[in-house]
mmCIF file of the N, C-alpha and C atoms, coordinates in Angstrom:
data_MODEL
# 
_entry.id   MODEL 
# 
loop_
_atom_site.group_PDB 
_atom_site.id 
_atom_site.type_symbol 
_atom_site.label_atom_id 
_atom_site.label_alt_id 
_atom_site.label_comp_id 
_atom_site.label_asym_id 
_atom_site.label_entity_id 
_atom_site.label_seq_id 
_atom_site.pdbx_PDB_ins_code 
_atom_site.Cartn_x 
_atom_site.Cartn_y 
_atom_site.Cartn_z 
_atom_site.occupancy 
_atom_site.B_iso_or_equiv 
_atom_site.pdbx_formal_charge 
_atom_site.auth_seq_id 
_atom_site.auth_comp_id 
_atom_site.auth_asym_id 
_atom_site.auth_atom_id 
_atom_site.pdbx_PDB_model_num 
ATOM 1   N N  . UNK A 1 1  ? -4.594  -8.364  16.080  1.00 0.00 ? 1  UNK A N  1 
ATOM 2   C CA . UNK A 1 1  ? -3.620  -9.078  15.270  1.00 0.00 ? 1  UNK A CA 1 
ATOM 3   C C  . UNK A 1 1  ? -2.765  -8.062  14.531  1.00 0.00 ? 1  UNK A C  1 
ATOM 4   N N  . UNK A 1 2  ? -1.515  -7.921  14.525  1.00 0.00 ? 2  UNK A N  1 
ATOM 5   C CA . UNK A 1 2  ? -0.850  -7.038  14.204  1.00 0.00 ? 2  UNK A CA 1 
ATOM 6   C C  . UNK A 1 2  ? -0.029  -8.758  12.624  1.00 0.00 ? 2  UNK A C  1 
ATOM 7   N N  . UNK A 1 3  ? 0.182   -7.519  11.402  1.00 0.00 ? 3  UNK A N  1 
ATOM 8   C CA . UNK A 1 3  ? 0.881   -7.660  10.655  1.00 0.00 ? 3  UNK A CA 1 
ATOM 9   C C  . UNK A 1 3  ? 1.936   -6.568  9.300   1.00 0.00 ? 3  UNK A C  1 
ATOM 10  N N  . UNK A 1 4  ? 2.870   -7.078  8.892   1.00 0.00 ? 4  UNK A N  1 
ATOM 11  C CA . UNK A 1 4  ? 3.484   -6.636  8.440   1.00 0.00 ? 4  UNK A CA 1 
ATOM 12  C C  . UNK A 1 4  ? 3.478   -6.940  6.842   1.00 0.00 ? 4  UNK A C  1 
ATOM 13  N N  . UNK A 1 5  ? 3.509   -6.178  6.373   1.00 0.00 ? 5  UNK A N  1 
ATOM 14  C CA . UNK A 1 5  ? 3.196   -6.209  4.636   1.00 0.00 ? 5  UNK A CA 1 
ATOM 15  C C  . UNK A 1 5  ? 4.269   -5.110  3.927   1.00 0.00 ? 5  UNK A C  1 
ATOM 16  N N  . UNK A 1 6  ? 4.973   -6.054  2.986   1.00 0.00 ? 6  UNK A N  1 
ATOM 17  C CA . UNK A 1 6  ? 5.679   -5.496  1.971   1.00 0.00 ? 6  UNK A CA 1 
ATOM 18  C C  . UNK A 1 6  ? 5.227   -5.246  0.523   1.00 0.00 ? 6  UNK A C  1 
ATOM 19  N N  . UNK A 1 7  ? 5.508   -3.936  0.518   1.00 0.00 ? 7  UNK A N  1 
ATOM 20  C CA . UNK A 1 7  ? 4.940   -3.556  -1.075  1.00 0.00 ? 7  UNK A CA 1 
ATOM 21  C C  . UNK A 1 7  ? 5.193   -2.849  -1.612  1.00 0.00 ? 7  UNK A C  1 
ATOM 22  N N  . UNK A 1 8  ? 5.784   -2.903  -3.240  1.00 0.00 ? 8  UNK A N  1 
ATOM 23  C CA . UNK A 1 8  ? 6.423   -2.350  -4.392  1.00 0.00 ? 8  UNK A CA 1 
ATOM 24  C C  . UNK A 1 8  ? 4.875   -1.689  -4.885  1.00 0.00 ? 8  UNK A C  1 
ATOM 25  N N  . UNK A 1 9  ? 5.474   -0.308  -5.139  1.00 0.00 ? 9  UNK A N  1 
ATOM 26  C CA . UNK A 1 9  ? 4.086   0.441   -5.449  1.00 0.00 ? 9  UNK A CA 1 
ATOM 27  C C  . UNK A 1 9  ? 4.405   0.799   -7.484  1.00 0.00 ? 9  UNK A C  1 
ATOM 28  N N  . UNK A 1 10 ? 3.565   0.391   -7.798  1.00 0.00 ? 10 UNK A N  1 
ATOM 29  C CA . UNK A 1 10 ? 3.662   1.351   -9.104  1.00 0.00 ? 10 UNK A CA 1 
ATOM 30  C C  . UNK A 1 10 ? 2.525   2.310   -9.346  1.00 0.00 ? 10 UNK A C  1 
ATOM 31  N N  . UNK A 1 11 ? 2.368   3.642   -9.624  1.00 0.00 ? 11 UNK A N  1 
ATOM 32  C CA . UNK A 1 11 ? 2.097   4.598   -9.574  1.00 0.00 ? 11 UNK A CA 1 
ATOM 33  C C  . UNK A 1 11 ? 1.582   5.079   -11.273 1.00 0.00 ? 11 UNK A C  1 
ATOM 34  N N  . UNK A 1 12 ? 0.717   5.536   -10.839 1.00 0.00 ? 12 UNK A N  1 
ATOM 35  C CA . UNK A 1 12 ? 0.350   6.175   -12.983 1.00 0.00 ? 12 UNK A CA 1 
ATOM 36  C C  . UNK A 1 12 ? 0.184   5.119   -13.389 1.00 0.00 ? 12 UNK A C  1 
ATOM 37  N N  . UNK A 1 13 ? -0.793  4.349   -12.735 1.00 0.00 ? 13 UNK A N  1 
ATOM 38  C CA . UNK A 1 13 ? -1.156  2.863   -13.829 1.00 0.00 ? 13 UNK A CA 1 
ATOM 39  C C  . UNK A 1 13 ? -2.864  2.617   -14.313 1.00 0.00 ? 13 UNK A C  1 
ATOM 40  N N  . UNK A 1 14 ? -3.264  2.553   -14.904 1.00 0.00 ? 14 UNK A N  1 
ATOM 41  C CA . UNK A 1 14 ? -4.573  2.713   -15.640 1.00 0.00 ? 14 UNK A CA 1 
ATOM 42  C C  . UNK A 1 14 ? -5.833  1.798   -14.799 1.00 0.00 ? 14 UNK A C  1 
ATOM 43  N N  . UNK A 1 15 ? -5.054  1.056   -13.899 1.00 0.00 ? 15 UNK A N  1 
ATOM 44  C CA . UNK A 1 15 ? -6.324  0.885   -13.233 1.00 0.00 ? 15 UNK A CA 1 
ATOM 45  C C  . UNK A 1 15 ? -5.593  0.279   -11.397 1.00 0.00 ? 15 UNK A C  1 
ATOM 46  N N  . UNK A 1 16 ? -6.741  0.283   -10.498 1.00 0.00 ? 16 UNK A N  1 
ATOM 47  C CA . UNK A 1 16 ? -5.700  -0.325  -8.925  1.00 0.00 ? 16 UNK A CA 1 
ATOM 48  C C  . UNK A 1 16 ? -5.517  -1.868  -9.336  1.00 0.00 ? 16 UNK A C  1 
ATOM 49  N N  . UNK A 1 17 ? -4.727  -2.278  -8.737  1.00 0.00 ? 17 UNK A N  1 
ATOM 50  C CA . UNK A 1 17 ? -4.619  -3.635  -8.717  1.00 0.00 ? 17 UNK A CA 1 
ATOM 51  C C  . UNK A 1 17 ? -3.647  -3.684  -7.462  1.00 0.00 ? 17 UNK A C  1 
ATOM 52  N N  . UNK A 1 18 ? -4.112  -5.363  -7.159  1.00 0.00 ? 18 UNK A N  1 
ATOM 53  C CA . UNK A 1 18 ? -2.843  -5.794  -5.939  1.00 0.00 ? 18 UNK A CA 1 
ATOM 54  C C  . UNK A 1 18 ? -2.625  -7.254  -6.807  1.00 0.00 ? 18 UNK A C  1 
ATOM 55  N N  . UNK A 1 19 ? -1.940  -7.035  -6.420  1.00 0.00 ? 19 UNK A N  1 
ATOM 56  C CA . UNK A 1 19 ? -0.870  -8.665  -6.973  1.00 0.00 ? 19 UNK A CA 1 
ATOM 57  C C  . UNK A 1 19 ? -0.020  -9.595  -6.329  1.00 0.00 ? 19 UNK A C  1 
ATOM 58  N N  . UNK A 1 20 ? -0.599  -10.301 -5.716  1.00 0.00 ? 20 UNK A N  1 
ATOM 59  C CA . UNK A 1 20 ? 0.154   -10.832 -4.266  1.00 0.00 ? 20 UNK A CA 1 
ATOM 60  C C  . UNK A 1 20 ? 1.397   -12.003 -4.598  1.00 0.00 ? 20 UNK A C  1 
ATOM 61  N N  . UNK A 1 21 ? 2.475   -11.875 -4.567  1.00 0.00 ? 21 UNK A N  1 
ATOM 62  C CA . UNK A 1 21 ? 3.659   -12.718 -4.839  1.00 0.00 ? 21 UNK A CA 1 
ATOM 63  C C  . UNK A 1 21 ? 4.666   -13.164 -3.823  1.00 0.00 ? 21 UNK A C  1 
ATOM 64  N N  . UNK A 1 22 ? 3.963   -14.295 -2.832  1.00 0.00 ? 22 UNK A N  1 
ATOM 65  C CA . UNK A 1 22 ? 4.759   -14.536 -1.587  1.00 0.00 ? 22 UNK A CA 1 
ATOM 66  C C  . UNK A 1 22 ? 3.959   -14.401 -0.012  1.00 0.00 ? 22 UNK A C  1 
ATOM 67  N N  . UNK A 1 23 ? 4.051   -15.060 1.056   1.00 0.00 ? 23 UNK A N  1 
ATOM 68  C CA . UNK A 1 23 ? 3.798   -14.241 2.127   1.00 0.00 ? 23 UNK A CA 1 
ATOM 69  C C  . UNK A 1 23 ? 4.248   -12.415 2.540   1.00 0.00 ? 23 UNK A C  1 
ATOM 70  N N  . UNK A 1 24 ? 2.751   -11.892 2.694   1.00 0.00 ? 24 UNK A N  1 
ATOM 71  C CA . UNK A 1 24 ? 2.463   -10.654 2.716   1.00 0.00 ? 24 UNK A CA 1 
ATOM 72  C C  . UNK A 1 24 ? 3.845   -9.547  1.747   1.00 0.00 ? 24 UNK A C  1 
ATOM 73  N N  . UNK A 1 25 ? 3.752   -10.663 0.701   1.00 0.00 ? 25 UNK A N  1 
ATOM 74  C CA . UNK A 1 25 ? 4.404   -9.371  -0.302  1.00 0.00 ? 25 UNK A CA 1 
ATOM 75  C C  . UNK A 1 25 ? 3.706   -8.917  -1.118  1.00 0.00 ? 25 UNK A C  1 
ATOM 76  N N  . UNK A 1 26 ? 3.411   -7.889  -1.478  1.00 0.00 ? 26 UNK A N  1 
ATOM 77  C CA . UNK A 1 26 ? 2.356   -7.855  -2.681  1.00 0.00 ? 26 UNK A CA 1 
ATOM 78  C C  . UNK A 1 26 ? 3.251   -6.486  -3.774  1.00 0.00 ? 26 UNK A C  1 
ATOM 79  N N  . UNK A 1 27 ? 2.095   -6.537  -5.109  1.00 0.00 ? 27 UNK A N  1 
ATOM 80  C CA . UNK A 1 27 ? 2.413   -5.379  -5.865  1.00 0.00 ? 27 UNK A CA 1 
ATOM 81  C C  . UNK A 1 27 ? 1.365   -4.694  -6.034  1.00 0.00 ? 27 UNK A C  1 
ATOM 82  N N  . UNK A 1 28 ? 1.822   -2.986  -5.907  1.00 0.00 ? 28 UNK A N  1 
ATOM 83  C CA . UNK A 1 28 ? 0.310   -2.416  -5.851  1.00 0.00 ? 28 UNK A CA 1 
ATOM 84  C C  . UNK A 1 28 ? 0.423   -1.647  -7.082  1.00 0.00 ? 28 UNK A C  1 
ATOM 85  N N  . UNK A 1 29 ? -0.778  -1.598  -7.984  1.00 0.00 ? 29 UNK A N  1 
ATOM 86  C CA . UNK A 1 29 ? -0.443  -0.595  -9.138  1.00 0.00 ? 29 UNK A CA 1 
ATOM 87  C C  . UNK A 1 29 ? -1.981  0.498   -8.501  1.00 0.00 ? 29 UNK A C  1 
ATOM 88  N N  . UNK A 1 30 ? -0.765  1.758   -8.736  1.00 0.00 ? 30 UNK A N  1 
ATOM 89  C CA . UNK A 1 30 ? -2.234  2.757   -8.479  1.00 0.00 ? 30 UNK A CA 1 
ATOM 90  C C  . UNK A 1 30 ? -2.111  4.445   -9.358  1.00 0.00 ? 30 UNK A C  1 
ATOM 91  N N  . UNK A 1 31 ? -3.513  4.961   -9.041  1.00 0.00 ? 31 UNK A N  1 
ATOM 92  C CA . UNK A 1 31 ? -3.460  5.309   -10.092 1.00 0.00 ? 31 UNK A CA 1 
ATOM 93  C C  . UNK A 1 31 ? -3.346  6.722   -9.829  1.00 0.00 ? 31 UNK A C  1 
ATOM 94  N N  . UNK A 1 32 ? -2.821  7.018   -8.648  1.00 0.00 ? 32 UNK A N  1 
ATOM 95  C CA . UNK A 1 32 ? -2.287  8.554   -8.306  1.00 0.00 ? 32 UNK A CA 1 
ATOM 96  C C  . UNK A 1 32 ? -0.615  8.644   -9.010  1.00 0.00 ? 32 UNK A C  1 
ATOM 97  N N  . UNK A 1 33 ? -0.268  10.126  -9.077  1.00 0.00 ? 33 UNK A N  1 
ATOM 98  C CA . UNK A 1 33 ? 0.912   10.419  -9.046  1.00 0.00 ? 33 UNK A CA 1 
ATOM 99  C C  . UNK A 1 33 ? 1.372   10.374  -7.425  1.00 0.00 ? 33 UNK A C  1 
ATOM 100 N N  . UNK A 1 34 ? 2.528   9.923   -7.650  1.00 0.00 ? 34 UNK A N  1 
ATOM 101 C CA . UNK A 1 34 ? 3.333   10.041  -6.528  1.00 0.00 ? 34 UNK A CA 1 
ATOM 102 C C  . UNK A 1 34 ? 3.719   11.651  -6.179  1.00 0.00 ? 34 UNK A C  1 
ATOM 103 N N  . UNK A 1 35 ? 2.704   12.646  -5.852  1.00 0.00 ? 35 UNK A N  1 
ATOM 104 C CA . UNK A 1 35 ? 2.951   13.726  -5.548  1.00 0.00 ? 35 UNK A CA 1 
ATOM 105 C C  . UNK A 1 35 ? 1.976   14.287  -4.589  1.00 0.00 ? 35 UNK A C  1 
ATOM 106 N N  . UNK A 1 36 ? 2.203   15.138  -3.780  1.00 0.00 ? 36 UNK A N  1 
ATOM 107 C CA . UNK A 1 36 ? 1.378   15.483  -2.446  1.00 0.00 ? 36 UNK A CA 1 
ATOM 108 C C  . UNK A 1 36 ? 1.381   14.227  -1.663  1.00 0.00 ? 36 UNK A C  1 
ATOM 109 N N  . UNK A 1 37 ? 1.699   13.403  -1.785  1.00 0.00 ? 37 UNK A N  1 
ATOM 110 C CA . UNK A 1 37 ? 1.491   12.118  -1.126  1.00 0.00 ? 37 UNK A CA 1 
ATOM 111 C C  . UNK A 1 37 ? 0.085   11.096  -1.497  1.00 0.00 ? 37 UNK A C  1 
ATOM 112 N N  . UNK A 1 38 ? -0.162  11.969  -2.451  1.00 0.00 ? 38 UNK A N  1 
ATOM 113 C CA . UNK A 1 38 ? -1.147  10.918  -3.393  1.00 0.00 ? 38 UNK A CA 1 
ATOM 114 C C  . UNK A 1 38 ? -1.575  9.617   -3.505  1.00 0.00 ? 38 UNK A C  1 
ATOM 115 N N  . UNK A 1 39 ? -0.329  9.063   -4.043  1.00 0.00 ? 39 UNK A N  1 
ATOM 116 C CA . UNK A 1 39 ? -0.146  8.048   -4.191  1.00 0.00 ? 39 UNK A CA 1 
ATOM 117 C C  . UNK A 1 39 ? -0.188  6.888   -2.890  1.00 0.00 ? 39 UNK A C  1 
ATOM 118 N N  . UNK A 1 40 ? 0.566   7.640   -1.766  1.00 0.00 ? 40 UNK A N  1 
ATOM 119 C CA . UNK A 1 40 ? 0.523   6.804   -0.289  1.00 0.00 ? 40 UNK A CA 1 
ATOM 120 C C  . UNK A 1 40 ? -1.410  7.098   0.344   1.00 0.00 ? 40 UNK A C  1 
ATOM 121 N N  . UNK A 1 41 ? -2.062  8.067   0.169   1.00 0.00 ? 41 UNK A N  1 
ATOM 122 C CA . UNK A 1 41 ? -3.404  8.121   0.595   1.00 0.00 ? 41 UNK A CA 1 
ATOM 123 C C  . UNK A 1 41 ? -4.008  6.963   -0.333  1.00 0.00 ? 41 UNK A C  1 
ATOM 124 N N  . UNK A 1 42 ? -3.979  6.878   -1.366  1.00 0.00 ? 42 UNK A N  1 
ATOM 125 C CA . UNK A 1 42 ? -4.751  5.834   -2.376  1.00 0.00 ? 42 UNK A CA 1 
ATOM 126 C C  . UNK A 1 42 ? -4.167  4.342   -1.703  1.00 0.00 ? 42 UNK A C  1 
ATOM 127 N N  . UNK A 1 43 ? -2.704  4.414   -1.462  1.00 0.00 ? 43 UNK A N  1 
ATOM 128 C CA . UNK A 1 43 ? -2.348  2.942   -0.804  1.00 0.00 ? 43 UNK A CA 1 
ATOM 129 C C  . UNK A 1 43 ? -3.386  2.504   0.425   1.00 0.00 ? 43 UNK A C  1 
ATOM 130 N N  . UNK A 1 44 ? -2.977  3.481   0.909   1.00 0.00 ? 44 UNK A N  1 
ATOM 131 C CA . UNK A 1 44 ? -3.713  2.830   2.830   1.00 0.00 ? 44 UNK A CA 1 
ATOM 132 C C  . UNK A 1 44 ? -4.900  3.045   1.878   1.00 0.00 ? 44 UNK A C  1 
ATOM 133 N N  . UNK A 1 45 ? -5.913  3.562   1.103   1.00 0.00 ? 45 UNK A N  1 
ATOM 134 C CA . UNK A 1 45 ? -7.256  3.185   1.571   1.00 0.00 ? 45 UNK A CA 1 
ATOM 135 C C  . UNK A 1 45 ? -7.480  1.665   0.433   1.00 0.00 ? 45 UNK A C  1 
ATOM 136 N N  . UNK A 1 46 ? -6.752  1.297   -0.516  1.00 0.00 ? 46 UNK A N  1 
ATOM 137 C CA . UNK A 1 46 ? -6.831  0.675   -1.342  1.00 0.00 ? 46 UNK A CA 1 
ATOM 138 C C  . UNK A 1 46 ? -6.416  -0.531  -0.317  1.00 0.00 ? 46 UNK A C  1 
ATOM 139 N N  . UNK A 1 47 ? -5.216  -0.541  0.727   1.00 0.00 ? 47 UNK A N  1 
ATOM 140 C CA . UNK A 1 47 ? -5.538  -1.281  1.750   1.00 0.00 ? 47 UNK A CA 1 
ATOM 141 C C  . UNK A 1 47 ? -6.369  -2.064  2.643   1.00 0.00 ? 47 UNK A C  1 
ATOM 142 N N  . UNK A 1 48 ? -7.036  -1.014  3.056   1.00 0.00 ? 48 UNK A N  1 
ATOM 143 C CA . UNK A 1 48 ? -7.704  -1.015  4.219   1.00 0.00 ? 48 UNK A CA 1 
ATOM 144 C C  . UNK A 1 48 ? -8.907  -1.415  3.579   1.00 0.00 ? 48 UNK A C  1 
ATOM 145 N N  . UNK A 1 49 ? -9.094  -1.667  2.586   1.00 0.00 ? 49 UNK A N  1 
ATOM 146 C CA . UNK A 1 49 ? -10.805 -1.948  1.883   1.00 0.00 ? 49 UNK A CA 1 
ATOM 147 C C  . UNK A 1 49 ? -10.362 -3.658  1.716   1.00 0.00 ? 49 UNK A C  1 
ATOM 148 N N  . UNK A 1 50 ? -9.018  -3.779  1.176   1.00 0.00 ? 50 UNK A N  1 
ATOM 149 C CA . UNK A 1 50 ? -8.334  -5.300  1.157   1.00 0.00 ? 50 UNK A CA 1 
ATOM 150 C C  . UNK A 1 50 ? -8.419  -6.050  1.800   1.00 0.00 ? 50 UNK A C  1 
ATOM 151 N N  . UNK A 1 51 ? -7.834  -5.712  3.334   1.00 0.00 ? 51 UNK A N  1 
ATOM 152 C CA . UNK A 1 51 ? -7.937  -6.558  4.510   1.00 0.00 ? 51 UNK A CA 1 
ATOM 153 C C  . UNK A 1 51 ? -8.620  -6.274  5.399   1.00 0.00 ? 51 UNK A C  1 
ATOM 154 N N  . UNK A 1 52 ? -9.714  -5.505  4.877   1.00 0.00 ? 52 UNK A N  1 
ATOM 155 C CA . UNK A 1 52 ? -10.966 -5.310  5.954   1.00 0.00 ? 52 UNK A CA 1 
ATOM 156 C C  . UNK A 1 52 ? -10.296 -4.422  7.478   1.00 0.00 ? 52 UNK A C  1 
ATOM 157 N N  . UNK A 1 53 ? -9.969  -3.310  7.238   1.00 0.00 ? 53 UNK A N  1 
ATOM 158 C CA . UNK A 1 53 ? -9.588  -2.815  8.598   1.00 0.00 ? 53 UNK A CA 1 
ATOM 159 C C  . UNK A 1 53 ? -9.451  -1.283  8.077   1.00 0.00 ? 53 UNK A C  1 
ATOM 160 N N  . UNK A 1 54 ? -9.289  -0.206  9.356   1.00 0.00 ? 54 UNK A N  1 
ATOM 161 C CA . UNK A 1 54 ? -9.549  0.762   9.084   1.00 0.00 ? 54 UNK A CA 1 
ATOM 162 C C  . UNK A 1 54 ? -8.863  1.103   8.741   1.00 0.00 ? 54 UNK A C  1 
ATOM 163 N N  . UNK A 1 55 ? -8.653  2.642   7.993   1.00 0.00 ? 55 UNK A N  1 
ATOM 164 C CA . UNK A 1 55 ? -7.316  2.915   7.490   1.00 0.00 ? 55 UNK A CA 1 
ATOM 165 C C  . UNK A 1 55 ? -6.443  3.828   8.399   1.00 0.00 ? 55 UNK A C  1 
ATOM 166 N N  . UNK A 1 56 ? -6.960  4.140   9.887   1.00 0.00 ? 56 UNK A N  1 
ATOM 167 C CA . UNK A 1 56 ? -6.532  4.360   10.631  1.00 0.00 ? 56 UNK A CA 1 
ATOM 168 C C  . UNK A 1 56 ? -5.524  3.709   11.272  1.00 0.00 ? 56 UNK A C  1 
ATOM 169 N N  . UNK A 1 57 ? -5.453  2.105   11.429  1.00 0.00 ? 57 UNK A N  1 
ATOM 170 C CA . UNK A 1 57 ? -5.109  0.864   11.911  1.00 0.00 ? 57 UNK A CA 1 
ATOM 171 C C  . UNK A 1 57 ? -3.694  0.045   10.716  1.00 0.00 ? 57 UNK A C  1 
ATOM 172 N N  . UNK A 1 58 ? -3.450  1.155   9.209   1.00 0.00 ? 58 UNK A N  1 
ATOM 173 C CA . UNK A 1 58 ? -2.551  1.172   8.646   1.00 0.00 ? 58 UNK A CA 1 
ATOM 174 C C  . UNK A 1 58 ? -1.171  1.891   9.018   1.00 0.00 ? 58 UNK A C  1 
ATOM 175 N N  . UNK A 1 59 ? 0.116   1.719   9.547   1.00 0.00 ? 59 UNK A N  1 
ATOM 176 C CA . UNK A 1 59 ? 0.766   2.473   9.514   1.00 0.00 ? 59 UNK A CA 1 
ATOM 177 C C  . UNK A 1 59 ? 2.106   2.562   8.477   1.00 0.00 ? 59 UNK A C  1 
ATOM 178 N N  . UNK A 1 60 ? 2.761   3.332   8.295   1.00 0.00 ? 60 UNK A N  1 
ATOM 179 C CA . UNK A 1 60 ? 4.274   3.020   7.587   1.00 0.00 ? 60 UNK A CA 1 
ATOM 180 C C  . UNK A 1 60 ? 5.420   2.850   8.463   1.00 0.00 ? 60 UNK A C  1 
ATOM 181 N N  . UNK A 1 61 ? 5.864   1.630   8.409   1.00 0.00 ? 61 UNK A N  1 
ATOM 182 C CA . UNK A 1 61 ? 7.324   1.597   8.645   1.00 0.00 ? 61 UNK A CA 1 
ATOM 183 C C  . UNK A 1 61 ? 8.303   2.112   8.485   1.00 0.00 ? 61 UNK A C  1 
ATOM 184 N N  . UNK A 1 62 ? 8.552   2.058   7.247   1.00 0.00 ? 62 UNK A N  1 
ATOM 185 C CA . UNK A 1 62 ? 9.368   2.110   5.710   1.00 0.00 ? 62 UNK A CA 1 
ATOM 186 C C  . UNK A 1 62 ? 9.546   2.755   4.530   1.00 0.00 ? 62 UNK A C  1 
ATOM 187 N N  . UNK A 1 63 ? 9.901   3.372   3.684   1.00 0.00 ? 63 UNK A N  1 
ATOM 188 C CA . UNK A 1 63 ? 9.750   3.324   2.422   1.00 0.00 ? 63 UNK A CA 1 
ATOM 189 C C  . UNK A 1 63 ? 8.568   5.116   2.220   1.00 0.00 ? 63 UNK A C  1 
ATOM 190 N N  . UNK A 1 64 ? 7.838   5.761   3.160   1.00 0.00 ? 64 UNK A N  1 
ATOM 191 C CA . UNK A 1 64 ? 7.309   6.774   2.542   1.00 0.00 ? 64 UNK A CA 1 
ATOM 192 C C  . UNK A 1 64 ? 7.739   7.362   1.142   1.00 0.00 ? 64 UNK A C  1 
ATOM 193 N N  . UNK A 1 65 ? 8.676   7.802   0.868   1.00 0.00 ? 65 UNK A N  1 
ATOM 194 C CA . UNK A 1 65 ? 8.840   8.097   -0.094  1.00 0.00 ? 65 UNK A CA 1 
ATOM 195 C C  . UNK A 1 65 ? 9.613   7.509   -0.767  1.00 0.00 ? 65 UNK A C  1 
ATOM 196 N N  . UNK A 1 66 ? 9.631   6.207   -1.161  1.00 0.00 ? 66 UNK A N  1 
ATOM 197 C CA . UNK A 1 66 ? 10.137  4.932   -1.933  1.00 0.00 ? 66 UNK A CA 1 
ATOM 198 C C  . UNK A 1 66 ? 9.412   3.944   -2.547  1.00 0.00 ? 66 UNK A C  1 
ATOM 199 N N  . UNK A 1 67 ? 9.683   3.518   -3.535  1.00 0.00 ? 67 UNK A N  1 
ATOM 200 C CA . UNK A 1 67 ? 8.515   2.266   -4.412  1.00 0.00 ? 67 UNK A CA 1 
ATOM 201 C C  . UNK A 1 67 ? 8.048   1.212   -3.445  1.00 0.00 ? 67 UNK A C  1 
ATOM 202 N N  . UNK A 1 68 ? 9.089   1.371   -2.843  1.00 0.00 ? 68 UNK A N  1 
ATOM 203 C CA . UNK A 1 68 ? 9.472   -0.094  -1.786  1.00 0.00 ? 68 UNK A CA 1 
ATOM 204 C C  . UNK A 1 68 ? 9.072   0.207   -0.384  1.00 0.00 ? 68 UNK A C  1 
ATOM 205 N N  . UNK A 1 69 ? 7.768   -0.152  0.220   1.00 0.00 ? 69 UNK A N  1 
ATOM 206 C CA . UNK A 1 69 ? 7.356   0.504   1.485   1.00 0.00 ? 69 UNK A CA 1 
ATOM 207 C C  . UNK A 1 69 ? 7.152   -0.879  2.022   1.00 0.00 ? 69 UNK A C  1 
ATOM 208 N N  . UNK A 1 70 ? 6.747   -0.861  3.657   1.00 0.00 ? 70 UNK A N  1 
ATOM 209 C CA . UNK A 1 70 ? 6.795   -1.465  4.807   1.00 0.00 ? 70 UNK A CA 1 
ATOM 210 C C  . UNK A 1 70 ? 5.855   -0.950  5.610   1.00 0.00 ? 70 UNK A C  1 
ATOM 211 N N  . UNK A 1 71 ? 4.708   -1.923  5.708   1.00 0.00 ? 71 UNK A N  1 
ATOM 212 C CA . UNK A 1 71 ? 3.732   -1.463  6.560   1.00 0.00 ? 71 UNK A CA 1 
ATOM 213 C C  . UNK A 1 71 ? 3.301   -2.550  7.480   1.00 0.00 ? 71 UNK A C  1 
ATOM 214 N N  . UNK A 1 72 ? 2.689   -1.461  8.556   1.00 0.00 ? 72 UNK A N  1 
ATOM 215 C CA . UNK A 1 72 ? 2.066   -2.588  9.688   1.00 0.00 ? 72 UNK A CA 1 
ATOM 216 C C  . UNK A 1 72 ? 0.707   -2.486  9.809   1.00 0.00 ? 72 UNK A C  1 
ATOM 217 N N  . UNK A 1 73 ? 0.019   -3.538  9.855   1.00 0.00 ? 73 UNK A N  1 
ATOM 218 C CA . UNK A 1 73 ? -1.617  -3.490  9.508   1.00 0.00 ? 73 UNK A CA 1 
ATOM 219 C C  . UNK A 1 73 ? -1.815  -4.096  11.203  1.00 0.00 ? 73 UNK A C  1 
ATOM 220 N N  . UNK A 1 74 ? -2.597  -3.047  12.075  1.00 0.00 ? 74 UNK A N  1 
ATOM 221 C CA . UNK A 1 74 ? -3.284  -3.595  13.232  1.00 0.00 ? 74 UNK A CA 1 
ATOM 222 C C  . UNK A 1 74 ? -4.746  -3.856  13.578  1.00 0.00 ? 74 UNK A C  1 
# 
């Protein structure tokens, strides 16, 4: 089953959270800096623990280095 998920990341936030607002839109607060790519490793695994799948099976579309990313979950 392949899907697509949109998500506004906020970054430097005191604890993870997802916040789901819409079909597969969500908000992610996490708690890396957006530096080294930090912040995108904490996404996919904060992911992949979400919808039960590996974090191998996460990819990016979209958005790497933007609040605003686009991913495909297979």
């Amino acid at each position: 089953k392949r899907m697509i998920v949109n998500v506004r990341v906020k970054t430097k936030s005191s604890e993870q959270k997802i916040v789901k607002f819409g079909d597969n839109r969500f908000l992610i607060y996490l708690v890396s800096e957006p530096e080294n790519n930090e912040a995108n490793i904490e996404l996919i695994n904060l992911l992949s623990k979400h919808f039960g799948v590996s974090v191998k099976n996460i990819h990016f579309k979209r958005g790497l280095t933007s609040q605003d990313k686009m991913l495909e979950i297979t």
